[in-house]
MARTIPA-394218 format. One record per residue: z, x, y of N, C-alpha, C in turn; residue number from 0. Coordinates in steps of 0.001 Angstrom, whole numbers, plus 524288, in hexadecimal, padded with zeros to 5 digits. Example, Ala and Ser with C-alpha at 12.3 -4.5 7.8 and 13.67 -1.06 7.14 Angstrom:
<rs>
R  n_c3  n_c1  n_c2  ca_c3  ca_c1  ca_c2  c_c3  c_c1  c_c2  nr
R  81E78  83386  7E9C6  81E78  8300C  7EE6C  81E78  83390  7F31C  0
R  81BA8  83232  7F736  81BE4  83566  7FBDC  81EBE  83264  8001E  1
</rs>
This chain:
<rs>
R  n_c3  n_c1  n_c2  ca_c3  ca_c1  ca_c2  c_c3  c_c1  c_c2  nr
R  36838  7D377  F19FE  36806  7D2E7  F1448  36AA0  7D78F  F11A6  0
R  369C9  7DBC7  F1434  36B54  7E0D3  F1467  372D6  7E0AD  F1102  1
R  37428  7DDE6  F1703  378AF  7DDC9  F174D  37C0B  7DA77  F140E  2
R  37910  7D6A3  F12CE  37A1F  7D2A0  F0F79  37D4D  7D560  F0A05  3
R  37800  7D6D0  F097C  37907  7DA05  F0206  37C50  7E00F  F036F  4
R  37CDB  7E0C9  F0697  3810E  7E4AC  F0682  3872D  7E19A  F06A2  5
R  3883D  7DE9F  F0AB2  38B09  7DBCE  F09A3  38E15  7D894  F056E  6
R  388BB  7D6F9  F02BA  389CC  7D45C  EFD20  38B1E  7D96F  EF8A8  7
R  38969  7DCF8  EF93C  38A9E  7E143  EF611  38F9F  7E44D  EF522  8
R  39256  7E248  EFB4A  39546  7E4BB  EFD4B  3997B  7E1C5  EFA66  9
R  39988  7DCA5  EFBBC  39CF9  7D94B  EF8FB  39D65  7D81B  EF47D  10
R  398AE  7DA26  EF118  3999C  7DB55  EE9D1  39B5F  7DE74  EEA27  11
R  39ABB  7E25C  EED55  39F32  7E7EB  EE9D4  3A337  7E69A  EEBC0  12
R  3A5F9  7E471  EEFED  3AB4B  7E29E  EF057  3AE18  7DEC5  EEC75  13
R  3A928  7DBD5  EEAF4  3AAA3  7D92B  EE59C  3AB06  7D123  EE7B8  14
R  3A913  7D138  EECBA  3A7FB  7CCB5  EEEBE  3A346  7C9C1  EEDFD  15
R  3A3D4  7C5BB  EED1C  39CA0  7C4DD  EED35  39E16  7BE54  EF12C  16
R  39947  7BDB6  EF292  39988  7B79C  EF53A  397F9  7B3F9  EF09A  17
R  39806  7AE5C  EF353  39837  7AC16  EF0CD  39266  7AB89  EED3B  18
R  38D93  7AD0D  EF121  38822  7ACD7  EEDDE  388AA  7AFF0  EEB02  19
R  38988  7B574  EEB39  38A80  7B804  EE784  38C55  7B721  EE174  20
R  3915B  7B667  EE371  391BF  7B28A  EDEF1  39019  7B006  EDB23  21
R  38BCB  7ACD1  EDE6C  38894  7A80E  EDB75  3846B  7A9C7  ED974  22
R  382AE  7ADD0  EDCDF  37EC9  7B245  ED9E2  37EE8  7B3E6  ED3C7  23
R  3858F  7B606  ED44D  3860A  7B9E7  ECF6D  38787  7B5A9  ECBEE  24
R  388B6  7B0A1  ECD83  389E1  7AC83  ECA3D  383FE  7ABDF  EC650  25
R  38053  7AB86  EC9AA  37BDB  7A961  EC7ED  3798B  7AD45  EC510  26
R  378E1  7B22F  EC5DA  3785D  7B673  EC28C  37A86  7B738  EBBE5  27
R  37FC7  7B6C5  EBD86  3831C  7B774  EB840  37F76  7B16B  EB47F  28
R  37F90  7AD1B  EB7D9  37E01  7A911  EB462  3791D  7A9A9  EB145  29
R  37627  7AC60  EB53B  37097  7AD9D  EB2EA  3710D  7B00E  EAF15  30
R  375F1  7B519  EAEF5  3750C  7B903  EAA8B  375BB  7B6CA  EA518  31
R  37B76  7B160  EA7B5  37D62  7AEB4  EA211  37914  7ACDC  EA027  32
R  37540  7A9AE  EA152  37300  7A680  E9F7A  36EDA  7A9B7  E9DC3  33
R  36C78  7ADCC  E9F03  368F9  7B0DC  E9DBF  36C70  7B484  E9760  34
R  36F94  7B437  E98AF  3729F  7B6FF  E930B  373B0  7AF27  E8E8E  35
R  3737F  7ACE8  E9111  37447  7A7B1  E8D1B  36E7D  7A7A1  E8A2C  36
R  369F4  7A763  E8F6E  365EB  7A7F7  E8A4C  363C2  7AA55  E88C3  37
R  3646C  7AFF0  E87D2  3645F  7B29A  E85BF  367B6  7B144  E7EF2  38
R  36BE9  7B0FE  E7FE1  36FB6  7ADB9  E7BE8  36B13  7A89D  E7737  39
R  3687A  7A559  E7BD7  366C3  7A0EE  E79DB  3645A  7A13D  E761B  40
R  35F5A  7A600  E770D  35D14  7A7EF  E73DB  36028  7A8CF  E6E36  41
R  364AA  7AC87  E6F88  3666A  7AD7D  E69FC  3684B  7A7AD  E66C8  42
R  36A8F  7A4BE  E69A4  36BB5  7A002  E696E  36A18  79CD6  E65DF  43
R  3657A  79C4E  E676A  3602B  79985  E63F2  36088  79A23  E5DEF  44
R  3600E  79FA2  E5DBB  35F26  7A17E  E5952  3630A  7A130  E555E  45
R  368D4  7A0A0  E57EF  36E18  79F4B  E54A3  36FE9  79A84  E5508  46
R  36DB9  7976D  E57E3  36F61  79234  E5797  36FD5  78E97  E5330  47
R  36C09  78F84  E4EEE  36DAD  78D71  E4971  37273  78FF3  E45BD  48
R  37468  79430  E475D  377E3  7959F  E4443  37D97  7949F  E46B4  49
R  37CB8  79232  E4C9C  38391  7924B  E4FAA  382E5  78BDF  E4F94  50
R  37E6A  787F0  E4E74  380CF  78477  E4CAF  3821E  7839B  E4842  51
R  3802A  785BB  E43F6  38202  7851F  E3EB7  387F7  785B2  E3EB5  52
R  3892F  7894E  E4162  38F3E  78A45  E4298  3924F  785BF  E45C0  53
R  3906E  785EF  E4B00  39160  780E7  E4DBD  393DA  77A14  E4A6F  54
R  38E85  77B08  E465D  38F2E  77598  E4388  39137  774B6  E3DEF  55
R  39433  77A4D  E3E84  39636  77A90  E38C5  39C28  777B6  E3931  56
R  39F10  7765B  E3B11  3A3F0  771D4  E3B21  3A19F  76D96  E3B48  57
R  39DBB  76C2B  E3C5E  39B5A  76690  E3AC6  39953  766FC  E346B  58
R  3964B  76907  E3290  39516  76AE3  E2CD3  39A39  76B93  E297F  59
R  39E93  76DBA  E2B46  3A3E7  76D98  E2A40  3A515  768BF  E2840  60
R  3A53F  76472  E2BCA  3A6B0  7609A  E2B9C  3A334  75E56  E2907  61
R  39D58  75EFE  E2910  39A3F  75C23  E23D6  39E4C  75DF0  E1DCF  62
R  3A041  762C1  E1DD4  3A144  76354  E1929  3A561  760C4  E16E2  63
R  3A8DB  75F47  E1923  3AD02  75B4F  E1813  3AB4D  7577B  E15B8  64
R  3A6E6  75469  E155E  3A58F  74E97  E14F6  3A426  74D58  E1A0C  65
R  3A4BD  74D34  E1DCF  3A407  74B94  E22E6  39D92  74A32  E250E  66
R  39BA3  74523  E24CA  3961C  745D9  E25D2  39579  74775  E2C83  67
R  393FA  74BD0  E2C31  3925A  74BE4  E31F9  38E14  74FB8  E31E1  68
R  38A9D  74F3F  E3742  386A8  7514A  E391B  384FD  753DD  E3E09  69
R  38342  757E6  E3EFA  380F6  755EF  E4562  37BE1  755BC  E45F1  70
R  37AF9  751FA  E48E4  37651  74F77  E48E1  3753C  7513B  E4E46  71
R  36DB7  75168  E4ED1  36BCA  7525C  E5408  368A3  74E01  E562C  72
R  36BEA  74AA8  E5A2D  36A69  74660  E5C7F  3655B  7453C  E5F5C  73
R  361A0  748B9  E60B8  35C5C  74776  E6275  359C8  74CE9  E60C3  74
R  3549C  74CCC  E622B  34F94  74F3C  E61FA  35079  75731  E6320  75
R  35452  756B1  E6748  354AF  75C01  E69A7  358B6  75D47  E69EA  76
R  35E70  75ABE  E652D  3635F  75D1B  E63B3  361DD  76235  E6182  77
R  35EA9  76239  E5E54  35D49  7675E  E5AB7  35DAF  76C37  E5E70  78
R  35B23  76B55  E6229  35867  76FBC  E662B  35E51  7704F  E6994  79
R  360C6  76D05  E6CBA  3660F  76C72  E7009  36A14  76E01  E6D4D  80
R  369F6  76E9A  E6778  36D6D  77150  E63AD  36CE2  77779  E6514  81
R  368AD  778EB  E62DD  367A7  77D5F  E641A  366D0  78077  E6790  82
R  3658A  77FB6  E6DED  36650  7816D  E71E4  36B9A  78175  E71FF  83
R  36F46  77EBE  E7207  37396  77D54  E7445  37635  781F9  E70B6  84
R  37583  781AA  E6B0F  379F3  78454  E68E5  3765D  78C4E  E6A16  85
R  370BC  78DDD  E6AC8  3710E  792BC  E6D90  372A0  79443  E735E  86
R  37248  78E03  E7677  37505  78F76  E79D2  37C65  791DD  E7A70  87
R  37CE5  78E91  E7666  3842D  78FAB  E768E  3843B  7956C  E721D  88
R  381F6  797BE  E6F08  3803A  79CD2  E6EC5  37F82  7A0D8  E7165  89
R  37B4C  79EB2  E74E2  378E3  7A2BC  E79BD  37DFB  7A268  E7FB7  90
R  3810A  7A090  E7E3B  38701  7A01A  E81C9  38A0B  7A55C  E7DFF  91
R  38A1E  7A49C  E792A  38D86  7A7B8  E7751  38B8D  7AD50  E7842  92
R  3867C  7AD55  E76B2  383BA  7B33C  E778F  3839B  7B5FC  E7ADE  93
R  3841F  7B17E  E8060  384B7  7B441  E85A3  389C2  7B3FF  E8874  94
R  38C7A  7B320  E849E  3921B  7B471  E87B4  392E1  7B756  E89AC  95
R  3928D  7BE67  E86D6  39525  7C3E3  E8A89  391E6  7C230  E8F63  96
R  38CDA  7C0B5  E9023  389B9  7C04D  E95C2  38CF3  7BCA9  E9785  97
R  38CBF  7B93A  E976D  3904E  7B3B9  E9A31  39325  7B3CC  E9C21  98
R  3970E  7B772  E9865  39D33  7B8A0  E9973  39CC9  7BDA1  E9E63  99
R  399B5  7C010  E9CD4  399CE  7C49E  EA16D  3996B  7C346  EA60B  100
R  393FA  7BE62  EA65A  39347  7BDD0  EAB68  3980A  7BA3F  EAD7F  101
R  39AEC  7B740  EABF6  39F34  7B5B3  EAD11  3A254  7B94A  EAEB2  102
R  3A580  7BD7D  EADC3  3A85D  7C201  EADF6  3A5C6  7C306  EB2B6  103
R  3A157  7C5AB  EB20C  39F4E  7C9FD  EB939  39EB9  7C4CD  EBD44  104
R  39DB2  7BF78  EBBD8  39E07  7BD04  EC1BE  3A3A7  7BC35  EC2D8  105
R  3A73C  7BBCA  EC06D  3AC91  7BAA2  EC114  3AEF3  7C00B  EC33F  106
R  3ACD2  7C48B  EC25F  3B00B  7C91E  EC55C  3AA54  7CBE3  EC7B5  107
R  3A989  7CA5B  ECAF5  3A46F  7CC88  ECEE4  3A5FD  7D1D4  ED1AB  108
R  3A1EC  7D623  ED0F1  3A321  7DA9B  ED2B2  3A74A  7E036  ECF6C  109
R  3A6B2  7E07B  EC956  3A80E  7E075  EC6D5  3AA7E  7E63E  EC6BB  110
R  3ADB8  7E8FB  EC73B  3AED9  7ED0D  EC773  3AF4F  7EF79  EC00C  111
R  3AEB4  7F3E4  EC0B8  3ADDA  7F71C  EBA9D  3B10B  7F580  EB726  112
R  3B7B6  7F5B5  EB7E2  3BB8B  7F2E8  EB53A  3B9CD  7ECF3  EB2A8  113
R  3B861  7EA72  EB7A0  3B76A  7E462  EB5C2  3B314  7E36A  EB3D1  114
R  3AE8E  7E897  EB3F7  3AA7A  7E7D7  EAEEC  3ABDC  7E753  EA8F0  115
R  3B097  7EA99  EA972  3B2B1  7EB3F  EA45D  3B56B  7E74B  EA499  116
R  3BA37  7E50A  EA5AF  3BA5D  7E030  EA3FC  3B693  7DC6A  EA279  117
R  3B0E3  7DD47  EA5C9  3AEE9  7D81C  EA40D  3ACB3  7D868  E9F08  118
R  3ADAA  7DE64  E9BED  3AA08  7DEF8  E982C  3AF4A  7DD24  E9395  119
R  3B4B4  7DE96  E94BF  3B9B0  7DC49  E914C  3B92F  7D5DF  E922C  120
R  3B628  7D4CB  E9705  3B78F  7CE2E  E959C  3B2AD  7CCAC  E90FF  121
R  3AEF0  7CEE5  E925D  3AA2D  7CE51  E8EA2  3ABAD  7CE2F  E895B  122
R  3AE5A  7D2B0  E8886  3B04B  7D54D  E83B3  3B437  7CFE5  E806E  123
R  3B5C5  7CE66  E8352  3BB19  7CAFD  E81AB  3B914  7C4D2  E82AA  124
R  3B543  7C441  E868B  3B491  7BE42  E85CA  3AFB1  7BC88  E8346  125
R  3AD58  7BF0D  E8378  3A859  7BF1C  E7D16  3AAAF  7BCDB  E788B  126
R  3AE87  7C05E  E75EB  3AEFB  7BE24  E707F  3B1AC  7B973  E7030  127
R  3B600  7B9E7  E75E4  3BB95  7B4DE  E758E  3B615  7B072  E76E5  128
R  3B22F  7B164  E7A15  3AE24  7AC82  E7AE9  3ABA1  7A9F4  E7404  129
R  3AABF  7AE66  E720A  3A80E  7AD94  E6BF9  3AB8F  7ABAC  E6946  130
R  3B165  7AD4B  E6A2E  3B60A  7AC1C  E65B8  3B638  7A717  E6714  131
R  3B74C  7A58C  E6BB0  3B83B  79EB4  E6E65  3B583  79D0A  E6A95  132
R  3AFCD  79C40  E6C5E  3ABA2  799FC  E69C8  3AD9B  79844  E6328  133
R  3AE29  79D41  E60B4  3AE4C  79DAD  E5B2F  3B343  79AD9  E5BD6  134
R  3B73F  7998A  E5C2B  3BD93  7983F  E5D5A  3BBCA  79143  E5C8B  135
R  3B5EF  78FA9  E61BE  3B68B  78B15  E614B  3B378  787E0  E5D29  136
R  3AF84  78C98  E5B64  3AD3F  78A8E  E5639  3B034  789FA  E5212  137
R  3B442  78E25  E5321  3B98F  78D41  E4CA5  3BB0A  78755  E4C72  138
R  3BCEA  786AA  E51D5  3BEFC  7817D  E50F7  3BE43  77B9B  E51CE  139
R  3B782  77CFE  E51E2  3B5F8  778D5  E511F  3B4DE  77644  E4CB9  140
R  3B40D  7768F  E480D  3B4EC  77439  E4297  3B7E3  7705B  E42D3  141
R  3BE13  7731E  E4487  3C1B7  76F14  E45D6  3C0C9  76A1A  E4A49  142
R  3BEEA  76A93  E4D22  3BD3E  767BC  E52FF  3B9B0  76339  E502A  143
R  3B4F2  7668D  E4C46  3B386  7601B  E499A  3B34F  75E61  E461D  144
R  3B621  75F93  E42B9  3BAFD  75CB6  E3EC4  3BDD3  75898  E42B4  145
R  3BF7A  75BA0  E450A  3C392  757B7  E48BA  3C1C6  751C0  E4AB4  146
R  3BDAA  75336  E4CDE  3B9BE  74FC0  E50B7  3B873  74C5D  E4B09  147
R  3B6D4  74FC0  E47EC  3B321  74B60  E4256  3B7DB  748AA  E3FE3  148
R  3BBDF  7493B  E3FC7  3C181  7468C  E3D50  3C2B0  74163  E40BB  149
R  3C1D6  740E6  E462F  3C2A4  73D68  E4946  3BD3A  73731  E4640  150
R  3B970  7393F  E440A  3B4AC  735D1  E40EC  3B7B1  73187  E3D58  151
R  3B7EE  72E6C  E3BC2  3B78A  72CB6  E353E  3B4BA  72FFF  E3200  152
R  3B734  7305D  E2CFA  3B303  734CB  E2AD4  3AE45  731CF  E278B  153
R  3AE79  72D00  E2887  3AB16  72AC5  E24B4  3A5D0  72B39  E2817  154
R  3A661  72D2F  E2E58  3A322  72C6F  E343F  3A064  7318E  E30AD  155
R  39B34  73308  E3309  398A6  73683  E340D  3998F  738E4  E388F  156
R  39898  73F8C  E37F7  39AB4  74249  E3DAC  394EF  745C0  E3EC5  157
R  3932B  7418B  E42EB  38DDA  74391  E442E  38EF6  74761  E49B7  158
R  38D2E  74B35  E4A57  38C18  74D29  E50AF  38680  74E30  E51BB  159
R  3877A  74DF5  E560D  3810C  751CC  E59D8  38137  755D5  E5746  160
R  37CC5  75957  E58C5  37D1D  75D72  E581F  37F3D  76012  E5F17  161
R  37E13  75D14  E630C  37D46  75E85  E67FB  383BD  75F5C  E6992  162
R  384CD  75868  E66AA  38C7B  7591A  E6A1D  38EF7  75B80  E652D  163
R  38DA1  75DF2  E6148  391EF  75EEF  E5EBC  3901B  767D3  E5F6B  164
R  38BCD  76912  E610A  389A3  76D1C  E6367  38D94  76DFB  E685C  165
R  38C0D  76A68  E6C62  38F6F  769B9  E7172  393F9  76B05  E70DC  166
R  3981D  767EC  E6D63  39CCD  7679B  E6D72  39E09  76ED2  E69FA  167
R  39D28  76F84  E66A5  39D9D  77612  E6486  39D0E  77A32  E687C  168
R  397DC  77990  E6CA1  39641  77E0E  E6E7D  39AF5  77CAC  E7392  169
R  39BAF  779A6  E765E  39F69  77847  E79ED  3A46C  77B33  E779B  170
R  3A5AE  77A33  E7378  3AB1E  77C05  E721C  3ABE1  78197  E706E  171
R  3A72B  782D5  E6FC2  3A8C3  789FA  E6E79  3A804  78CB7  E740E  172
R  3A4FD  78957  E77EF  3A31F  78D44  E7BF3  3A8B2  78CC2  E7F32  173
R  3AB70  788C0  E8038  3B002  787DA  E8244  3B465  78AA8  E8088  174
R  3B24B  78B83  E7B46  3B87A  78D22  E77BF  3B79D  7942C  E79F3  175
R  3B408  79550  E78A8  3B10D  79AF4  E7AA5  3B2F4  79CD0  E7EB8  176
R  3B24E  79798  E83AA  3B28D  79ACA  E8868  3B867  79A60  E89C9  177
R  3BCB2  7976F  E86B2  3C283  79639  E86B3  3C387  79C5E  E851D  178
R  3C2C8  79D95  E8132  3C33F  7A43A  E7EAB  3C233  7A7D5  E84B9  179
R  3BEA0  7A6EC  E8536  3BF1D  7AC22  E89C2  3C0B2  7AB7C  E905B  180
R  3C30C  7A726  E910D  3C59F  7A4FC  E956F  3CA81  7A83E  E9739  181
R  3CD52  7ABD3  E9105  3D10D  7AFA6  E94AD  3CE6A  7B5BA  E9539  182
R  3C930  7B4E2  E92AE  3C7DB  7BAA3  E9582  3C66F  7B9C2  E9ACD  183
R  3C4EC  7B54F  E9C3D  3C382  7B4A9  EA19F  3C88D  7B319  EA6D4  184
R  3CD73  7B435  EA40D  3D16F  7B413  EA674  3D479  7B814  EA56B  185
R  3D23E  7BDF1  EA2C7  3D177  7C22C  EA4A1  3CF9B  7C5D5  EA6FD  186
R  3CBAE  7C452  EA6BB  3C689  7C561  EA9B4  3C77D  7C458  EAED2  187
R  3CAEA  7BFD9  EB0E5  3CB12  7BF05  EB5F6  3D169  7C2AF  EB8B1  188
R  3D463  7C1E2  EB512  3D884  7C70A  EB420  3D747  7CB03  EB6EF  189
R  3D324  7CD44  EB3AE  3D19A  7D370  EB470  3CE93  7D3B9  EB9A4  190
R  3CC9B  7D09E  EBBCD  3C99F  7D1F9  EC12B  3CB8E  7CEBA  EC462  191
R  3D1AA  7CD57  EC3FE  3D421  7CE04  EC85A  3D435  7C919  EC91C  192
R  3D2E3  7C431  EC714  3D435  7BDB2  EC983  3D7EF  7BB8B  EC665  193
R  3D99B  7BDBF  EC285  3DF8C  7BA25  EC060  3E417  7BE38  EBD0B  194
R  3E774  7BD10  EBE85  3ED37  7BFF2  EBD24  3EDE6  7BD3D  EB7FA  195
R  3EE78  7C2F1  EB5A3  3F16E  7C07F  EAFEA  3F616  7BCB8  EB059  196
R  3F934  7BE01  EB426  3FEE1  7BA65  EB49F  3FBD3  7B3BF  EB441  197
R  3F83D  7B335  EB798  3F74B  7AF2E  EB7CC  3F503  7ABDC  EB3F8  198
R  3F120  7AF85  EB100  3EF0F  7ABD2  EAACD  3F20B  7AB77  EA8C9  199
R  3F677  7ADC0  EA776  3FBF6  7AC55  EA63B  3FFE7  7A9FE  EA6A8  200
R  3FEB4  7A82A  EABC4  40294  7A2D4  EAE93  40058  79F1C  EADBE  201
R  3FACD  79EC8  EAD60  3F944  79A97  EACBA  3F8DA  79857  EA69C  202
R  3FA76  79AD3  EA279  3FB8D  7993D  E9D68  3FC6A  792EF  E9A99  203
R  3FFE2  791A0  E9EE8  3FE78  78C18  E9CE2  3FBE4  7875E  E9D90  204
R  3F8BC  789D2  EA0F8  3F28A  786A5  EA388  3EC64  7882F  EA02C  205
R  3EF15  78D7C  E9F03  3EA61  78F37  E9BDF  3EB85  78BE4  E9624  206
R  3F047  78D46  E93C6  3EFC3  78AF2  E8E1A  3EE7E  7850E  E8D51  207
R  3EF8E  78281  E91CF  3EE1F  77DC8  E92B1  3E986  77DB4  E91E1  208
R  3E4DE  7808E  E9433  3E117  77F03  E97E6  3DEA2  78142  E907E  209
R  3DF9D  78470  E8E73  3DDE3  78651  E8979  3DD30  780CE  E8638  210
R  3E2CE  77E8A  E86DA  3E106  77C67  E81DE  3DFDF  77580  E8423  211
R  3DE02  77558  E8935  3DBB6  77073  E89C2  3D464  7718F  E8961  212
R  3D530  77923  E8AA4  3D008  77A94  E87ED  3CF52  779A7  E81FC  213
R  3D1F7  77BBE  E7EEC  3D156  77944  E7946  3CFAD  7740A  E75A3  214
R  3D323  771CE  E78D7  3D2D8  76D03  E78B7  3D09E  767EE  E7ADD  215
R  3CD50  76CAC  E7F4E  3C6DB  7682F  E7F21  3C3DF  76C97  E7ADE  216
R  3C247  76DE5  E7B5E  3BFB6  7734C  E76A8  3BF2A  76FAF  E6FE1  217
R  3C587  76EEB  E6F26  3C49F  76B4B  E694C  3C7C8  76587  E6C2C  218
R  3C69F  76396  E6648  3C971  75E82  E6758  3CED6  75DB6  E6872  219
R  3CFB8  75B45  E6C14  3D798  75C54  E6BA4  3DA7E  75935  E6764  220
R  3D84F  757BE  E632F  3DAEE  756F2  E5F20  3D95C  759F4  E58ED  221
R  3D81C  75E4F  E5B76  3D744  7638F  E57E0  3D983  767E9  E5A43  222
R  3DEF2  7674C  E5A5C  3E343  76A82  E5DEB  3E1B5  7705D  E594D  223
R  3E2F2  77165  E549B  3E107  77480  E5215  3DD7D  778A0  E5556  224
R  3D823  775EF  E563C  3D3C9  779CA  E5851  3D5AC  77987  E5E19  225
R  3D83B  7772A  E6162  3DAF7  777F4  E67FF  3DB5E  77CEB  E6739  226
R  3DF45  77D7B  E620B  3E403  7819E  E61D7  3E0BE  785A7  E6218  227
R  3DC3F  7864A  E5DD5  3DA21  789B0  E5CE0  3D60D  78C24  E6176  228
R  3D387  78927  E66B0  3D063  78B50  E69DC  3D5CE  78D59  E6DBD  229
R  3DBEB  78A09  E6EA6  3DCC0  78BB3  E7122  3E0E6  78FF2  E71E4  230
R  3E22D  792B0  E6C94  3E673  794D3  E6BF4  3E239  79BE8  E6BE6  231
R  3E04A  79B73  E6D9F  3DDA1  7A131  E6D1B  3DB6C  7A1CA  E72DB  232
R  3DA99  79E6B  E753D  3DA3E  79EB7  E7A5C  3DE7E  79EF5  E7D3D  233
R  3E209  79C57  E7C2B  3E7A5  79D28  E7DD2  3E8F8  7A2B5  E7E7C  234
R  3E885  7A603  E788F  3EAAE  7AB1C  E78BC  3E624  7AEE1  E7C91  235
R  3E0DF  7ACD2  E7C1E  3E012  7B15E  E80BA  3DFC6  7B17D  E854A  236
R  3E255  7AB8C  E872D  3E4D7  7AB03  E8D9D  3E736  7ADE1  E8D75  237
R  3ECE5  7AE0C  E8A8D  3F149  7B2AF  E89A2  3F13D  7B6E4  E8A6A  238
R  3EA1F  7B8B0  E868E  3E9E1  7BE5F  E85E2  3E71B  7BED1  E8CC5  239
R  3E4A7  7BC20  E8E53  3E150  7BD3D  E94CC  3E603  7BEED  E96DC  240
R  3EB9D  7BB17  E97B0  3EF7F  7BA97  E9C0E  3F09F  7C145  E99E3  241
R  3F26E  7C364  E9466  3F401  7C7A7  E94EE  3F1FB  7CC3F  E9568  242
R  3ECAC  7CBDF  E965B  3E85B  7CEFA  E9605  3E9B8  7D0DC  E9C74  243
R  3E902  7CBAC  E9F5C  3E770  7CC92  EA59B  3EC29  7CC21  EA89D  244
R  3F33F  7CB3C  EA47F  3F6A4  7CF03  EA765  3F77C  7D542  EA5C0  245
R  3F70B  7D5D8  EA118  3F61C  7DB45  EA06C  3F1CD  7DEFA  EA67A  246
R  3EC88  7DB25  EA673  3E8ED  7DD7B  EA90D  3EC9A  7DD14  EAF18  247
R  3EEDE  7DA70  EB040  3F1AD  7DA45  EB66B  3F61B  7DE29  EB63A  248
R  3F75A  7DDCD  EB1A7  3FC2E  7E29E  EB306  3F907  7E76B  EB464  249
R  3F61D  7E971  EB1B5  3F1BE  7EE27  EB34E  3F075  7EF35  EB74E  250
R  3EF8B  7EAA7  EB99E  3EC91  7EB20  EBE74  3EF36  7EB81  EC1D7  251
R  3F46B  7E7A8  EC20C  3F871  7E8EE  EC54B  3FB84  7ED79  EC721  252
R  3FBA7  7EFB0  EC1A6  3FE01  7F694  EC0C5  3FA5F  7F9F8  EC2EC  253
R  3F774  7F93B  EC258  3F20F  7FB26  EC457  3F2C2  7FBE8  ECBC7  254
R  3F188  7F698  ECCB7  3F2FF  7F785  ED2F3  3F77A  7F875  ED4DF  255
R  3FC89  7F6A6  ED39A  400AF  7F909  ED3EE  40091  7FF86  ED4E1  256
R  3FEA9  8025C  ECF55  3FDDB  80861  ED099  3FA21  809AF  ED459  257
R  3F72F  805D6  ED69A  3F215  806E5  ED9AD  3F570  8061B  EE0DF  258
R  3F837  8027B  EE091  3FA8D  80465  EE5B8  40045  805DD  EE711  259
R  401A9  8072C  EE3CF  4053D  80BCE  EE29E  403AB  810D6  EE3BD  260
R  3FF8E  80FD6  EE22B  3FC9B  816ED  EE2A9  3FBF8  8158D  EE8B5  261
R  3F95C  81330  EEA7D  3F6AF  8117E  EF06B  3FC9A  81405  EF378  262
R  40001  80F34  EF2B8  404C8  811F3  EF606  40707  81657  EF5E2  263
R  406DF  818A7  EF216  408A0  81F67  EF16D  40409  81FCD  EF4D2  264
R  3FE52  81FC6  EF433  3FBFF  824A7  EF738  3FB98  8228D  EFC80  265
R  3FCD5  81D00  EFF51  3FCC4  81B44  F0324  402C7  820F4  F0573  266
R  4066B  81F73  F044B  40B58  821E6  F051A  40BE5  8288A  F04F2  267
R  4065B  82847  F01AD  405CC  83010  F02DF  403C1  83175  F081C  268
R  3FF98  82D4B  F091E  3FD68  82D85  F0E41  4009D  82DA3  F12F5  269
R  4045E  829F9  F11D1  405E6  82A20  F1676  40AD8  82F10  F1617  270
R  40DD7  83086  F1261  40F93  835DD  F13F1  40E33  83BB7  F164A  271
R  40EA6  83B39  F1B02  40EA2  8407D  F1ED6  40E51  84404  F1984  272
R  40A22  848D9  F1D1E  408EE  84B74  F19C5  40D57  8518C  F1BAA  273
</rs>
């Protein structure tokens, strides 16, 4: 047993782990997320009447036009499934830096001092681009149901749930959210060594693709307008990742370059007779 955990010890500081291991620190990090979500919930609760008032203000929008519409709560325990649901998608936002972190340390296991600090620049940088998403997909939803309510007769009433028209909002900011910080996490993988800037860069026209068939489940594809708008800002910080993490490769490259350069000079002193 002895030998076991020396062994296993041996192979974290080399920076190896097996596969239980793994599943270990998998299950750990999950615990922490979820232990930081309700924590969140709590706060949740307590703001949940004021982020749907917000939530349901493009529907109230659209009351103001003339437009009869409502949302209505279809049984006994909509009231209650409203409100869990919308501190739960709260208590997500609150615990992001946790979330996000534990994402970051299982993805680079064995973390050397440098790559602490990165993980505290990815923190730094995918926090707000996570909050900005969010806010990005609440901007443009007004438009999304206008759009949807224009497809009606207007003489129709435009009734919703409270549940699917809840569903459909919180789905689209958490998606739009996690689209925003998708190129810090393709720096992040940059910096500890699993992807070459050359390559997020070659791959450019798979990504802009892949952006805006993201967009465009996100809104309706005949509200090209709001496409434009989730996907033209994500676009630029693929751009900014690719030039972030060739800048970061040239460094590193120059870096080892002078690192065995030096090696061969002092290899070559050695071997000159003294």
């Amino acid at each position: 047993m002895a030998m076991a955990t020396k062994a296993r010890k041996r192979r974290n500081s080399e920076g190896r782990m097996s596969l239980g291991d793994h599943l270990v620190e998998l299950r750990t990090r999950l615990f922490i997320s979820a232990g930081a979500i309700l924590v969140g919930l709590v706060a949740g609760w307590f703001l949940s009447g004021f982020v749907w008032d917000v939530l349901r203000k493009p529907i109230l929008d659209l009351e103001a036009t003339g437009r009869e519409t409502t949302i209505a709560y279809g049984d006994v325990t909509s009231g209650f499934d409203t409100k869990v649901q919308i501190s739960l998608f709260i208590a997500v936002l609150i615990a992001s830096p946790v979330w996000l972190y534990q994402i970051w340390a299982f993805l680079a296991p064995g973390l050397t001092r440098r790559e602490k600090l990165y993980g505290v620049a990815f923190l730094g940088a995918a926090v707000p681009l996570f909050l900005g998403g969010a806010y990005a997909g609440w901007s443009v939803l007004p438009n999304i149901v206008r759009l949807m309510a224009s497809f009606q007769p207007p003489e129709d009433a435009f009734f919703l749930t409270a549940r699917s028209y809840l569903d459909f909002s919180i789905k689209m900011l958490l998606a739009v959210g996690i689209g925003f910080v998708m190129p810090v996490l393709l720096v992040m993988l940059n910096f500890i060594g699993v992807l070459r800037g050359a390559s997020i860069l070659k791959s450019w026209r798979m990504a802009i693709l892949i952006i805006i068939l993201f967009a465009g489940i996100a809104t309706p594809a005949a509200d090209l307008m709001s496409m434009f708008l989730l996907a033209a800002p994500i676009i630029v910080l693929y751009f900014g990742a690719a030039g972030i993490a060739i800048w970061h490769d040239r460094r590193v490259d120059k870096r080892r370059a002078a690192e065995v350069a030096e090696y061969d000079h002092v290899g070559t002193d050695s071997e000159d007779p003294a």
